[in-house]
N, C-alpha and C positions, 0 to 999 in steps of 0.2 A: 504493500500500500504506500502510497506517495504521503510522506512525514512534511513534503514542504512549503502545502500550500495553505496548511491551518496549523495554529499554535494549541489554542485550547478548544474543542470540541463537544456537543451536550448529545450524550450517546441514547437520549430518553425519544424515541419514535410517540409524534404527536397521538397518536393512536393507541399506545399503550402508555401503563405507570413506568417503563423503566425498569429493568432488572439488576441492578448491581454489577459489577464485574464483566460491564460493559455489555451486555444481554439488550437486544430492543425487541418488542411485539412488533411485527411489522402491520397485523392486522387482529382486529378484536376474535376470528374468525380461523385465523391462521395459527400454525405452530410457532413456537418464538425461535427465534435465527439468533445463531452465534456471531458476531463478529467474523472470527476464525472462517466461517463455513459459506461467508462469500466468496464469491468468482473476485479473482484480485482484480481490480479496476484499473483501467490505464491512467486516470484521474481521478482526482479525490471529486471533483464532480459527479460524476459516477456511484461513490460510493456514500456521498449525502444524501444522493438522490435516492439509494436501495434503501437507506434507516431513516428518510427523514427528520435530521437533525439539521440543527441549526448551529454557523460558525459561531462564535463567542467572541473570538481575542484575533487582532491582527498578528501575520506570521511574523516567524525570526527572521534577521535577514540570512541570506545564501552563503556569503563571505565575511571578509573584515573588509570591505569595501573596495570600491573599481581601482585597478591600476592603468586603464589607457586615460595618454593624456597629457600632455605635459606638466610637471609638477609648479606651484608658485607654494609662497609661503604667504600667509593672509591675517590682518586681525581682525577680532570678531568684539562685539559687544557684549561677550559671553565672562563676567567677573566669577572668578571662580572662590565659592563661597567653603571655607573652611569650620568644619563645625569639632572642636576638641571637646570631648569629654560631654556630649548629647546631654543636657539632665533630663531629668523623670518628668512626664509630661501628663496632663489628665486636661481630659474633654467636659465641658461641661455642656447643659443643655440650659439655655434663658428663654424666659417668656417676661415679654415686658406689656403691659397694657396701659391705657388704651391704645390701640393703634397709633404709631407715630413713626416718620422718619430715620433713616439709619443714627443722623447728625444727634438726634434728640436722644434713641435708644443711649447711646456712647454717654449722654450729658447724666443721663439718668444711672447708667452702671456704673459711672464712674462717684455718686454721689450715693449710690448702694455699697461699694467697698470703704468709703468713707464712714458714711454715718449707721449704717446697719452692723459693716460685718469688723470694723476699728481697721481696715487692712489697708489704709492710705500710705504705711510707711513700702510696702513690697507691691503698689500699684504697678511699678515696670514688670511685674511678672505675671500679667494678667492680660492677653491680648485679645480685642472684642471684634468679630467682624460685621459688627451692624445690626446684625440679624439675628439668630441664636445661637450662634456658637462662640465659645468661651475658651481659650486652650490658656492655658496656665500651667508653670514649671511651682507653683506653689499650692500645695494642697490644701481647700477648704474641708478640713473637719472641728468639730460638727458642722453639717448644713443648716442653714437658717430653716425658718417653716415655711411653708410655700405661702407666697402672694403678701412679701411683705411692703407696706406701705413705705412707699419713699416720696421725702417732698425736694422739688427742684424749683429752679428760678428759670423760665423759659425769657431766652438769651432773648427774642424776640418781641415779647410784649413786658418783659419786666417785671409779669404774674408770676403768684408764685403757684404751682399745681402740683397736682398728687398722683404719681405712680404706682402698679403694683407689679413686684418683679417676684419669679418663682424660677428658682434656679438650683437644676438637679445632677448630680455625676452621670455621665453618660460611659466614657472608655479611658482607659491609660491607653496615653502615643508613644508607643516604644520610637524614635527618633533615629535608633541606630537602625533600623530596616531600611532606610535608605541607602547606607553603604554596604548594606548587605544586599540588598535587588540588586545595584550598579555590580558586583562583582561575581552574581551567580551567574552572569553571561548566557544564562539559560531561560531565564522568565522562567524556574518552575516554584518562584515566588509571582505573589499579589502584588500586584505596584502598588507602594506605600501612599494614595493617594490624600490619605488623610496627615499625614508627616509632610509632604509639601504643602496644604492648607497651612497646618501651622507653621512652616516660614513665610509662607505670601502672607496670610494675615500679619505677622510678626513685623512684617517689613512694611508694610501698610501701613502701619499704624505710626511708623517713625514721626511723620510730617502730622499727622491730626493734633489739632488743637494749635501748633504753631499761625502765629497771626499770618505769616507773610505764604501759607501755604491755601491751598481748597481742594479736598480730595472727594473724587468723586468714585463709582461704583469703579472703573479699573484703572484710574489714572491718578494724579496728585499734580496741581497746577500753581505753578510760580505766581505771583502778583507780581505784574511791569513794575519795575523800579522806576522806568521813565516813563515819557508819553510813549505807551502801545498802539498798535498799527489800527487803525479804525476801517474795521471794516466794513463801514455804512450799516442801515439799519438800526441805530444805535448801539451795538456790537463791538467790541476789542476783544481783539486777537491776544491770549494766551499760552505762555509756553510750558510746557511738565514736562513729566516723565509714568511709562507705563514698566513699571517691573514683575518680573516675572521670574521664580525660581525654575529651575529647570531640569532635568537631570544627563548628561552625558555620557559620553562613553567609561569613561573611570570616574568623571568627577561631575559634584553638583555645581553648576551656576548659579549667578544671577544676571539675569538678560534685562537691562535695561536702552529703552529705544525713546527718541524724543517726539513727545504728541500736541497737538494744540488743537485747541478750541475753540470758539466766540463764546465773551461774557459779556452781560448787559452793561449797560454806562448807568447810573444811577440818573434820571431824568423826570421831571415833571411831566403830565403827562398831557400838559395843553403845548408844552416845549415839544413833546414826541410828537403830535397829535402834526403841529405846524411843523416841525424844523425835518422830521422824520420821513413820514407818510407825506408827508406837502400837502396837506386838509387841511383851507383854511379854517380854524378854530371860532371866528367870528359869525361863521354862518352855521345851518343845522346842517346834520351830515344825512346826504342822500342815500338811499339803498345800498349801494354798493362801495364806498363810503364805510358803513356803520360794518358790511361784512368784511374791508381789508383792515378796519381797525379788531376786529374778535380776530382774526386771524392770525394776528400780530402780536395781540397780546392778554389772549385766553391762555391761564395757567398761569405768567408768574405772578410774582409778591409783588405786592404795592405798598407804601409805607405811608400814610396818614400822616396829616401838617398837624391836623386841630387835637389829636388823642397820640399820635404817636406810634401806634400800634402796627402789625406789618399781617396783611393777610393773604390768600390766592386771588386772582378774579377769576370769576368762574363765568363771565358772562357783561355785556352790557343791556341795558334797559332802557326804560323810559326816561325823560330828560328829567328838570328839577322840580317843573310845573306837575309832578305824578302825586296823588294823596296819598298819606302816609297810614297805612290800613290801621283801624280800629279809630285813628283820627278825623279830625276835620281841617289840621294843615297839611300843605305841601312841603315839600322837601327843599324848598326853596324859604318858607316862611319858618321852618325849623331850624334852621341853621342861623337863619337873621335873630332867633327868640333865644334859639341853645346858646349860643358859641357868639352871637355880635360877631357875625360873618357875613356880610351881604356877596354874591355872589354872582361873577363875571360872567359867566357861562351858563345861564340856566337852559339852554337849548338845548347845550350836549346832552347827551346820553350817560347813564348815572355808569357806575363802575359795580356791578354788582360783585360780592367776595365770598367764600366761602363761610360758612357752612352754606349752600345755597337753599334750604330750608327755611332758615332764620331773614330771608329777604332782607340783610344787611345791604343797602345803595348808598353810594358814595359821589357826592360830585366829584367831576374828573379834575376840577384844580387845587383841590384837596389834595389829592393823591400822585406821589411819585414813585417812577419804577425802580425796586431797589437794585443797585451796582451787584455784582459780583456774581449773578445768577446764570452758568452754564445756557445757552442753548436750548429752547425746546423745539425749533420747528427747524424742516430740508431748510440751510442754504438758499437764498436766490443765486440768480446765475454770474450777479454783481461780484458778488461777497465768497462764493466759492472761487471767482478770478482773484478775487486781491489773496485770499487764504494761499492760492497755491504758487503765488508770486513769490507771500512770504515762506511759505516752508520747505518751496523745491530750492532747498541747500545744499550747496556743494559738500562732497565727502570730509573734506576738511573742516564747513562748518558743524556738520553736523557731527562729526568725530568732536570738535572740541564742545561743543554744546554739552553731549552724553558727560562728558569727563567732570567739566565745571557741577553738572548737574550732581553727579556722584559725592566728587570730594569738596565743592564749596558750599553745596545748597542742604542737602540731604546728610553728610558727615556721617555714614552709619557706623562706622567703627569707634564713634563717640555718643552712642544711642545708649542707656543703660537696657534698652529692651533687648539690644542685641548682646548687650552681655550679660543680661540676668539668661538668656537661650544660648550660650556659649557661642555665639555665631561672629563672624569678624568675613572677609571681606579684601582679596587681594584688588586693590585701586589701581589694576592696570590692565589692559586690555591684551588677552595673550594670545601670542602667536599662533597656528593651526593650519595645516596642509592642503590644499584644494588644487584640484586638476583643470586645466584648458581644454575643454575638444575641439577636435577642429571643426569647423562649421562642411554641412554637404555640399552637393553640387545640386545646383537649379537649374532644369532643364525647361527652354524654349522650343521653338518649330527647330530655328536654325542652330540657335547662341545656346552658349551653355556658360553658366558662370559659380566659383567655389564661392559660398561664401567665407568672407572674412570679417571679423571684429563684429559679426551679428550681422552682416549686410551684403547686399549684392549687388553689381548694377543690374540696371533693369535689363531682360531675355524680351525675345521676340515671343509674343503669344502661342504656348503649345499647340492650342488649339482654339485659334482665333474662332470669333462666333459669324456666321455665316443667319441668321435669324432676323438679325432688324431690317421691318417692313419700311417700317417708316416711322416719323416719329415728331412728336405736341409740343411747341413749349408755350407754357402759363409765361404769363410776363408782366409786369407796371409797366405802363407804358412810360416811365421813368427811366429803365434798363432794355428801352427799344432798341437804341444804339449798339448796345453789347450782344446783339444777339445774331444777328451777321458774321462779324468777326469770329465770336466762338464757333458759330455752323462750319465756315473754313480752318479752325483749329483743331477741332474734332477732325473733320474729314482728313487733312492732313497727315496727325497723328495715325487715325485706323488704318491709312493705307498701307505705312511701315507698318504699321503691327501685324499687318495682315487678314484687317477686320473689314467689313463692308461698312461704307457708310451712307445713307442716302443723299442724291442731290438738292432735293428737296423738304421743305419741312414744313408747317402748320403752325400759326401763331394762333393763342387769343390773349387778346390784350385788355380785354375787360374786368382784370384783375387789380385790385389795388390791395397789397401786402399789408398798410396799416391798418386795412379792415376785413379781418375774416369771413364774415357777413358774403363778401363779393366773390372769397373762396368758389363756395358750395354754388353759386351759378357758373362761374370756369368749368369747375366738374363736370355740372348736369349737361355742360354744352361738349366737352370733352366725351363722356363716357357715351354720349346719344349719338354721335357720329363713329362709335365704336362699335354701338349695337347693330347700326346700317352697316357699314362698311367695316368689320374686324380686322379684315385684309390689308385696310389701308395704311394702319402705325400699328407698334406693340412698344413703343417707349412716350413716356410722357416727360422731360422737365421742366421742372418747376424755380424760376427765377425770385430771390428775394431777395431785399436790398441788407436787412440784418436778420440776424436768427429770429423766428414765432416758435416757439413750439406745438402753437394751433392749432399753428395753418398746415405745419409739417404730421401731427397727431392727422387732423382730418382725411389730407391729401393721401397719406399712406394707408390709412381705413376705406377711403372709397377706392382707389386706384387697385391696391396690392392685394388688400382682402376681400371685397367684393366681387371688382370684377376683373382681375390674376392679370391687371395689365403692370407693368414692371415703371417705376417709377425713379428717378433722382430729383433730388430739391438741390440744389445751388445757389451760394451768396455770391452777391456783386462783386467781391473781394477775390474770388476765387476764378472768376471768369474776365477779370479786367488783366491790362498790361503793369508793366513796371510801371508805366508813366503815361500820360493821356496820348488816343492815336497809335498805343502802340496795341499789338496782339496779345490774346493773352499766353500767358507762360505754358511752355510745351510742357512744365515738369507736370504743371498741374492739371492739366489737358491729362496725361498719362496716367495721374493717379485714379482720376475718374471712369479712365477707359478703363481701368483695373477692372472695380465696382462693375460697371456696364456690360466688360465683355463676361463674367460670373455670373448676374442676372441673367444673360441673356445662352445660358449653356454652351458658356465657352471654358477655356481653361488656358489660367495664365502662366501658369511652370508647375512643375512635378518635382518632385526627389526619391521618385519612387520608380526605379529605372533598374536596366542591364549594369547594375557597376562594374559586376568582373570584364564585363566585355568595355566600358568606357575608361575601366585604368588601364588596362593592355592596349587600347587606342592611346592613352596619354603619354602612357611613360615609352611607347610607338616615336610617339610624334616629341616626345621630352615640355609635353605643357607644361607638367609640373613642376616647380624647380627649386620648392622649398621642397628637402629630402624628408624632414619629419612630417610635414604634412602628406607627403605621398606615401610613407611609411604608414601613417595614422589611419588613413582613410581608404589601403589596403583592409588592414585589419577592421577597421569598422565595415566595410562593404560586404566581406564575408559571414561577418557575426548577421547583417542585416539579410543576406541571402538565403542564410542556416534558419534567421527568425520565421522570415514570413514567403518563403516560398508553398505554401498552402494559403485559400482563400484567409484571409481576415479583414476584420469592420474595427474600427474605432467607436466609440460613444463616449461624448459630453453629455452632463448634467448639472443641471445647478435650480434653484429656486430663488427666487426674488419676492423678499419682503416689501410689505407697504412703510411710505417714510416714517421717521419717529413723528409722532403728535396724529398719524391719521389711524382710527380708530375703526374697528366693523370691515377695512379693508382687505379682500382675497390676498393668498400668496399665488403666484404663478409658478408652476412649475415647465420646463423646458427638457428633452433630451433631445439631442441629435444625433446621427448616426452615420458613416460614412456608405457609398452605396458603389463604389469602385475600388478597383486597387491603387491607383494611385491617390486616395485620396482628398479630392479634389472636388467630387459631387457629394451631396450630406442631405437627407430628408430627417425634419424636424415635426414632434410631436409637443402641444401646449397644452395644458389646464390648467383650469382655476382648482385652488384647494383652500382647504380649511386657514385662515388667519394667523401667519407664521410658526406654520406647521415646515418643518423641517428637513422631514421624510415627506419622498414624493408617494405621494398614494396611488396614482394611479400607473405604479410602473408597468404592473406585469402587460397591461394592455398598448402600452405606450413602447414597451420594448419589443413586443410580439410583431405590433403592424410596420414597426421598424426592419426586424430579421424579415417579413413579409416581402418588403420592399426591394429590401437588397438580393433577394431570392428574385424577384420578376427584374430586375438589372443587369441581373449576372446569371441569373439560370440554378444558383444553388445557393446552397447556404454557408454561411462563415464556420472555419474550422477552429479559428483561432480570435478571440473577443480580447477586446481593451475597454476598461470602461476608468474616464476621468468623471472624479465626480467633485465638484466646488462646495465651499461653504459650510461645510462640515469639521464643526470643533473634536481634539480629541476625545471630550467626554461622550463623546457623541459613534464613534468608531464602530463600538458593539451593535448597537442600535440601529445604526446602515445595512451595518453588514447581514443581520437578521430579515430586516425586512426587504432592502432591496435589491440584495443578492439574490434573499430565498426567492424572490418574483422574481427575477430574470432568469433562475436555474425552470424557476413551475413553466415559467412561458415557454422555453424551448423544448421542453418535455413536452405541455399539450402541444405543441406544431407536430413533435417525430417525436417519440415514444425513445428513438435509435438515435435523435438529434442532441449530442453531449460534445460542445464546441469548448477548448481550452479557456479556462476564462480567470483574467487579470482584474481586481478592482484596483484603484489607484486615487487617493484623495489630494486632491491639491490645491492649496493653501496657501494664499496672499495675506490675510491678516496676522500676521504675526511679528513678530519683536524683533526677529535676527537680522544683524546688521553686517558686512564686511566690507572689507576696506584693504587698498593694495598700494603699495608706495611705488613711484613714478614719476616720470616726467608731468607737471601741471599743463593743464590745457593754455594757449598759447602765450606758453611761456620756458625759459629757457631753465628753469630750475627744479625741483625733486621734491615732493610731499607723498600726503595721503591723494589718492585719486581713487575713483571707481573699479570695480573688478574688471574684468576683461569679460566681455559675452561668451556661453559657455563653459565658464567655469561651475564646476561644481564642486560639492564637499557633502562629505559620508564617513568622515572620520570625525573624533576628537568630541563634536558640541550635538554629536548626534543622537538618539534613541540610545539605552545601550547595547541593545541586541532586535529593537524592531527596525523591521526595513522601510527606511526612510532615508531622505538625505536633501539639500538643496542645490536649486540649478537656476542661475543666472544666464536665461536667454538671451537679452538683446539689451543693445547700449546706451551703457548711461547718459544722455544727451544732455540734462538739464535733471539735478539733484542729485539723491544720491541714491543708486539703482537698488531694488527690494528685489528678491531673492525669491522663485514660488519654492515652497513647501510640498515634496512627494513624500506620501506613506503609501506603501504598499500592502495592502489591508489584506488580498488573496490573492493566491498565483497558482492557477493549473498548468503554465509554463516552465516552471521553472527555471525563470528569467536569472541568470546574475545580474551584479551590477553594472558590468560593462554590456550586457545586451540589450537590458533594460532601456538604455540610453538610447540606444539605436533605433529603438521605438518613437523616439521624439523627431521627428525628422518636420512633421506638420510644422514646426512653429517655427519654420522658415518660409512657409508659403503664405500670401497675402493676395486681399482682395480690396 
């Protein structure tokens, strides 16, 4: 039986209890089957599929990691955290009521070790993560009695209020299991997941309560010492730090990576209302109006001029002239009678606050938004350009940012929390081995180019598209002018590439881009002479002077979804010259014909080709001339001939949550699938699912009509499966791998009974903390630093799993900040892939559309 495509396995057949000693019922009906007394399976596929069980635990890896490649030496943002002499660790369980925020629970534990339990003098050895769990290196005995009353002073209003906290021993953390997982090199330990809690919490808690800090659920963010970068909206930009302990091949880290945020500005809110939103405040606010001010600023705190006090807005309302229920004043005559407030504004709209029960309304110039308040709504498209102006930093700055952040801000090795947990902290970023590969070859009709540094020049279309009938463009009769000229750029362009273009083409120009409105008749006029005459175009562009998302939202709903006519939207910017009069730019001309000839079932280069026969032409003809890369890419060309000389599909997957602050909103789920060998054609399956649901639900149907596809393509079915799946945290690994693996093995089963294709899961991962960094010549310039990796590098040693297969791989170049690294684990493998094979699999993410 094949040991290497699962780690831990659940031997219990859905259909019976399970028999011990690895026994499954295979049926209520049936004799029970030994293990032993199956037909050995060529894949472990095979053999989940005879006991119905379910994977558990991502596999080991194959090796001690890949050797092709050229070697670099690399540093990483991996501090590697030293823990002498573990102490004795216990779990506690807290219940703190009423209901209240993480910030408040902390205000209230911390005033429960004080005045309840006397234990203020050994407070460092007590760390809280918000919520209920309590890990302490100092033993509470006796426990208090449950639900005792505690009073605080809420930091906010000044009141003083009453808590009741009940807090119970839950487990002792043995601390040393973590140096004992890292060195069984076997996983036939539990990952100590509860022993890294108690360092993240531990290290968390460094910066709480420090004024100059704000820590929020996974981050801790500096307060601007100067004026911070304003990023409109009434918003500044924020700098932290996200840590994370971690564990490695020998040794534990701590991974910290630099993050930012927008925090509110502390503003009046008839200042917001005018200086912000541009509503003037003098007049009443119209419909639309009243819904971009709730939109703005439904949910945060508002701080009161006349009481002082800070509460949510949960809402606006009626203006001051509203009767004040069980009264006979308005809201406007209460305030003149309460408070000798006459007031400026009684048109606006009142500020209603939480509780929203208790119909607390507030005039709006009473009230200001308090500073310091994280984010609660998507970016606009403003404020997400200035964000990424400021954070796409060079290697360098952001190498020195992490550092200051460590040893000048945070100081952990001067925390008593980390020495009351014996924990300390090497303050230097250390060194670590990673490999270059060399980039493939991209193959054209004619041209063929390797690439290098992550890049190629542009190849003559594999297989130019021969399809466009003809083809619409929507227009402002504002960007009349431009549409001529680009007609000749295009046709131009296609004819090198090899593409048809038509001589002619179709205007309508009763479009105007700043009003959507005039959209939806373009269309109707567009899509009606499509329904007469289909024969006459199969392209539509779409000309607009700046981005809509609207117009782009609408025009790709009726064109693309409707009625399957293939569509581009294009800015003025994109289609104009360097300079007025002149043509527009051939690069850009190019990159579009990319897009168009893909739409239109063409294909722009491959890397999925004869290598052995394209290197015995090369080193024929002596093209190549750098020796290690002809060397390199011998050997990679073989490994990739030995992988996939039987049919194989690739699938992507991932799900897309709704923004933060939108509430009742589906998640979408997406898989795609490849439908050739090279790669190059892909049919895509969509649904709506349950509300940041995780797991895709409807795989096994979504994977079926896929294999389906690629069957009516190619005439048969895949031997050999890759499935990349996005979005997916580790805690989450088990989870996947249960549900929707077990659906992708069910679906191939109902198609062929005999249908058991080798199948790779693969999770990969962009959110995450890990940083590296390569020294070098600075971009242009004539001297030596930190700079970016080199594309293609990877690393599988040193800061990796300690024994699961996983490793990262820096595809393409870092142009502008500093390049992020995706995240592979390889969760299952009926392949048994090494990790120099593995690699060879990547060959797509050199091809582009």
């Amino acid at each position: 039986m094949c040991t290497h495509a699962c780690e831990v396995i659940d031997c219990q057949a859905s259909t019976g209890e399970g028999s011990g000693s690895g026994q499954a019922q295979m049926s209520e009906s049936g004799p029970a089957m030994r293990v032993e007394d199956i037909e050995r399976p060529e894949t472990l596929f095979q053999f989940t599929r005879a006991l119905n069980i379910s994977i558990k635990q991502p596999i080991r890896r194959p090796d001690e990691g890949g050797s092709f490649g050229r070697k670099v030496t690399l540093i990483t943002n991996h501090f590697e955290l030293i823990m002498n002499n573990p102490p004795e660790c216990y779990h506690y369980d807290v219940e703190i009521e009423p209901r209240m925020s993480a910030d408040k629970k902390r205000e209230v534990f911390a005033e429960f070790l004080k005045s309840k339990m006397g234990l203020e003098h050994v407070k460092d050895k007590f760390v809280f993560d918000g919520q209920k769990n309590v890990y302490s290196c100092h033993k509470i005995d006796p426990l208090p009695p449950p639900k005792c009353q505690v009073e605080y002073i809420n930091v906010e209003s000044g009141r003083q209020l009453t808590a009741t906290v009940s807090i119970q021993f839950a487990a002792d953390v043995d601390l040393t299991l973590i140096e004992r997982y890292i060195k069984s090199r076997q996983g036939q330990l539990e990952k100590p997941q509860q022993c890294l809690n108690v360092l993240n919490t531990a290290y968390k808690q460094l910066c709480l309560g420090m004024a100059d800090f704000v820590t929020l659920k996974r981050a801790t963010f500096s307060k601007p010492t100067g004026r911070p970068l304003d990023m409109t909206g009434g918003l500044d930009l924020w700098f932290g730090y996200q840590p994370s302990i971690v564990m490695g091949t020998w040794k534990v880290y701590l991974q910290i990576d630099i993050t930012s945020k927008g925090f509110t500005r502390e503003t009046n809110l008839i200042d917001y209302l005018g200086g912000i939103l541009n509503i003037d405040p003098r007049k009443p606010l119209n419909s639309n109006q009243l819904h971009e001010l709730k939109r703005a600023l439904s949910g945060y705190k508002v701080k009161t001029s006349h009481t002082n006090f800070t509460k949510k807005i949960v809402d606006f309302t009626e203006n001051a002239h509203k009767v004040i229920r069980d009264t006979n004043e308005t809201v406007l005559q209460y305030f003149e009678t309460k408070y000798k407030i006459r007031l400026q504004y009684p048109h606006l709209p009142l500020v209603r606050m939480q509780p929203k029960e208790k119909d607390i309304c507030i005039p709006m110039e009473l009230c200001s938004l308090r500073g310091e308040q994280p984010a609660l709504k998507k970016l606009d498209e403003r404020q997400q350009t200035e964000m990424v102006k400021a954070t796409a930093m060079d290697p360098s700055k952001r190498n020195q940012m992490i550092m200051e952040m460590l040893k000048m801000k945070t100081k952990p090795n001067g925390s008593k929390i980390m020495q009351s947990f014996n924990m300390r902290v090497i303050e230097q970023m250390p060194e670590i081995e990673g490999r270059v590969l060399p980039g493939p070859w991209v193959f054209g009709n004619r041209q063929r180019q390797q690439s290098r540094g992550g890049k190629y020049q542009s190849v003559d279309f594999n297989k130019p598209s021969q399809e466009l009938r003809g083809y619409v463009i929507i227009s402002p009769r504002r960007l009349q002018d431009k549409i001529d000229p680009m007609h000749q750029a295009f046709s131009r362009e296609a004819s090198k590439q090899g593409m048809s273009w038509p001589q002619r083409y179709l205007t309508v120009l009763n479009f105007d881009d700043r009003d959507t409105r005039t959209l939806g008749q373009a269309l109707n006029q567009v899509t009606a002479e499509y329904k007469r005459n289909p024969n006459s175009f199969n392209l539509v562009l779409i000309l607009l002077f700046q981005k809509n998302p609207e117009v782009y939202s609408m025009a790709k709903h009726i064109l693309d979804n409707e009625h399957q006519i293939v569509s581009q939207v294009l800015l003025q910017r994109t289609i104009s010259g360097r300079a007025p009069g002149q043509p527009p730019n051939p690069m850009s001309i190019n990159q579009i014909l990319l897009k168009l000839n893909t739409k239109l079932s063409g294909i722009n280069a491959v890397t999925f080709r004869d290598y052995m026969g394209v290197i015995e032409q090369s080193d024929k003809n002596r093209i190549t001339t750098d020796q290690y890369y002809a060397t390199a890419f011998k050997k990679a060309a073989q490994q990739f001939q030995d992988i996939f000389k039987e049919p194989f599909m690739v699938f992507g997957a991932d799900v897309t949550h709704p923004d933060p602050g939108d509430h009742g909103k589906p998640s979408i789920s997406a898989v795609i699938g490849s439908l050739n060998s090279t790669l190059t054609r892909y049919g895509a399956q969509i649904r709506v699912q349950k509300s940041r649901q995780e797991m895709i639900q409807g795989m096994k149907e979504m994977f079926m009509n896929l294999l389906k596809e690629f069957r009516e393509k190619t005439g048969h079915f895949p031997q050999r499966i890759i499935y990349y799946r996005d979005g997916v945290s580790e805690g989450q690994f088990s989870e996947v791998l249960v549900e929707e693996l077990n659906a992708m093995q069910s679906a191939c089963k109902d198609l062929n009974p005999n249908f058991t294709p080798k199948l790779t899961f693969i999770v990969v991962n962009k959110r995450h903390k890990a940083r590296f960094f390569n020294w070098g010549r600075l971009p242009k310039s004539n001297t030596e630093g930190i700079i970016n990796v080199e594309p293609g590098t990877v690393i599988d040693v040193d800061i990796v799993h300690p024994f699961q297969f996983d490793f990262y791989l820096c595809s393409h170049e870092g142009i502008k900040g500093t390049s992020r690294p995706a995240h592979y684990h390889v969760l299952y493998d009926d392949s048994e892939f090494t990790s120099d094979t593995l690699r060879a699999s990547l060959r797509p993410l050199h091809l582009y559309a």
